[in-house]
C-alpha positions in Angstrom: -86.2 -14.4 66.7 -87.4 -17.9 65.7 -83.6 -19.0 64.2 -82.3 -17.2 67.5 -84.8 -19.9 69.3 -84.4 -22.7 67.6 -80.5 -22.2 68.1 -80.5 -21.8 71.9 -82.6 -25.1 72.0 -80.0 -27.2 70.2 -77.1 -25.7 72.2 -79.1 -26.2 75.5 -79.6 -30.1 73.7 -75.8 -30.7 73.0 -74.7 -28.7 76.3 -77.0 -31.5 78.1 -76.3 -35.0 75.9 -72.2 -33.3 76.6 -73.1 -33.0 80.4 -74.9 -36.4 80.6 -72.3 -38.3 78.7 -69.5 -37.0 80.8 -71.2 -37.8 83.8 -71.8 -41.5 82.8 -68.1 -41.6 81.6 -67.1 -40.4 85.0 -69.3 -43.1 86.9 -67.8 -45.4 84.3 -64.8 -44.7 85.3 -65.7 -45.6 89.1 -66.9 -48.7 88.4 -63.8 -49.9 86.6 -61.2 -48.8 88.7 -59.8 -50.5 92.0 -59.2 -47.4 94.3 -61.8 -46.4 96.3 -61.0 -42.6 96.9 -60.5 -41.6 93.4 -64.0 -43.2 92.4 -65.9 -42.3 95.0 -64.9 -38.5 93.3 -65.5 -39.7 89.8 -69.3 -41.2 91.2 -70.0 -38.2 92.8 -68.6 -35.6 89.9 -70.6 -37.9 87.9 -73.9 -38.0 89.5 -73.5 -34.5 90.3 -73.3 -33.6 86.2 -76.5 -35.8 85.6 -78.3 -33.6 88.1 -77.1 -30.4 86.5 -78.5 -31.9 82.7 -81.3 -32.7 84.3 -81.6 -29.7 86.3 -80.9 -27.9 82.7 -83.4 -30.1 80.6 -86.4 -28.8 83.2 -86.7 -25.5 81.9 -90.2 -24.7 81.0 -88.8 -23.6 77.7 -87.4 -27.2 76.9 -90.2 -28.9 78.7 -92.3 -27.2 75.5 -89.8 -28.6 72.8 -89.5 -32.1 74.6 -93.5 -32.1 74.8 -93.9 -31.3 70.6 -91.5 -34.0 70.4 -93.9 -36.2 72.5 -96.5 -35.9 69.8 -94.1 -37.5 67.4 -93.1 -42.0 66.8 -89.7 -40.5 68.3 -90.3 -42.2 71.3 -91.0 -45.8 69.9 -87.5 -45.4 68.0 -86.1 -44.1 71.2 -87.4 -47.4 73.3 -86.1 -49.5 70.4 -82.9 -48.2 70.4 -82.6 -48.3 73.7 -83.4 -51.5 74.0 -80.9 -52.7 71.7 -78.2 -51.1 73.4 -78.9 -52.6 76.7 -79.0 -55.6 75.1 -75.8 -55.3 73.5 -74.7 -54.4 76.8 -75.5 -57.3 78.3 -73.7 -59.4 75.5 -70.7 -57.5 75.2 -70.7 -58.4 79.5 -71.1 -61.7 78.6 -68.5 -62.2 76.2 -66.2 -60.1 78.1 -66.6 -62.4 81.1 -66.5 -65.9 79.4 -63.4 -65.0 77.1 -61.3 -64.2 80.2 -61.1 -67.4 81.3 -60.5 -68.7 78.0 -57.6 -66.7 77.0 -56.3 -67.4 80.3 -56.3 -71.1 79.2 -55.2 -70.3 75.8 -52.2 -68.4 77.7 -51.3 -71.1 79.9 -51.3 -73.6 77.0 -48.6 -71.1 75.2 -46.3 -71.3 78.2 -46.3 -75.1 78.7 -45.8 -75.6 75.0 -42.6 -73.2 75.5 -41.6 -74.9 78.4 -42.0 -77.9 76.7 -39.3 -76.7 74.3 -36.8 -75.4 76.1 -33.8 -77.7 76.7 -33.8 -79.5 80.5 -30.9 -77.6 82.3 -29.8 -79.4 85.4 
């Protein structure tokens, strides 16, 4: 019974992290799309699959597990890695929106170079 156990609680885990990152792909998806009426579906199927991993992760079952995890450092290497993905987050935002402009520039620079080329028709 304890192999039957421990299997349940790692399909209820990946059943939840699959929920949960579907959900944040779906409001993802919202947020970088234009049109309004397919993302507000996307934000709401989205949120609405973070509720059900939640609702799924507050069992008292794998409120036990997640509390003999507690006793562990997990949650210090949790926080770190967190941490550094928000802040790779941030920089990949920040790259994102100052190399726009710049390969805008770079663009426009082509096409006056290959006007520049281009024999004067009258």
């Amino acid at each position: 019974m304890h192999l039957r156990g421990a299997i349940a609680v790692i399909v209820n885990f990946v059943l939840i992290g699959a929920l949960t990152t579907y959900g944040f792909r779906l409001f993802a998806d919202y947020h970088a799309r234009g049109r309004w009426a397919k993302n507000v579906t996307n934000l709401l199927a989205g949120v609405g699959l973070m509720l059900l991993a939640a609702a799924l992760l507050l069992t008292p079952a794998n409120a036990a597990i997640l509390q003999q995890i507690s006793h562990t450092k997990i949650a210090r290497i949790l926080l770190w890695a967190s941490n550094t993905l928000l802040l790779a987050a941030i920089a990949a935002f920040g790259v994102i929106t100052y190399s726009r402009p710049l390969r805008l520039w770079h663009e426009r620079k082509i096409e006056r170079d290959l006007r520049r080329e281009l024999p004067k028709i009258p």
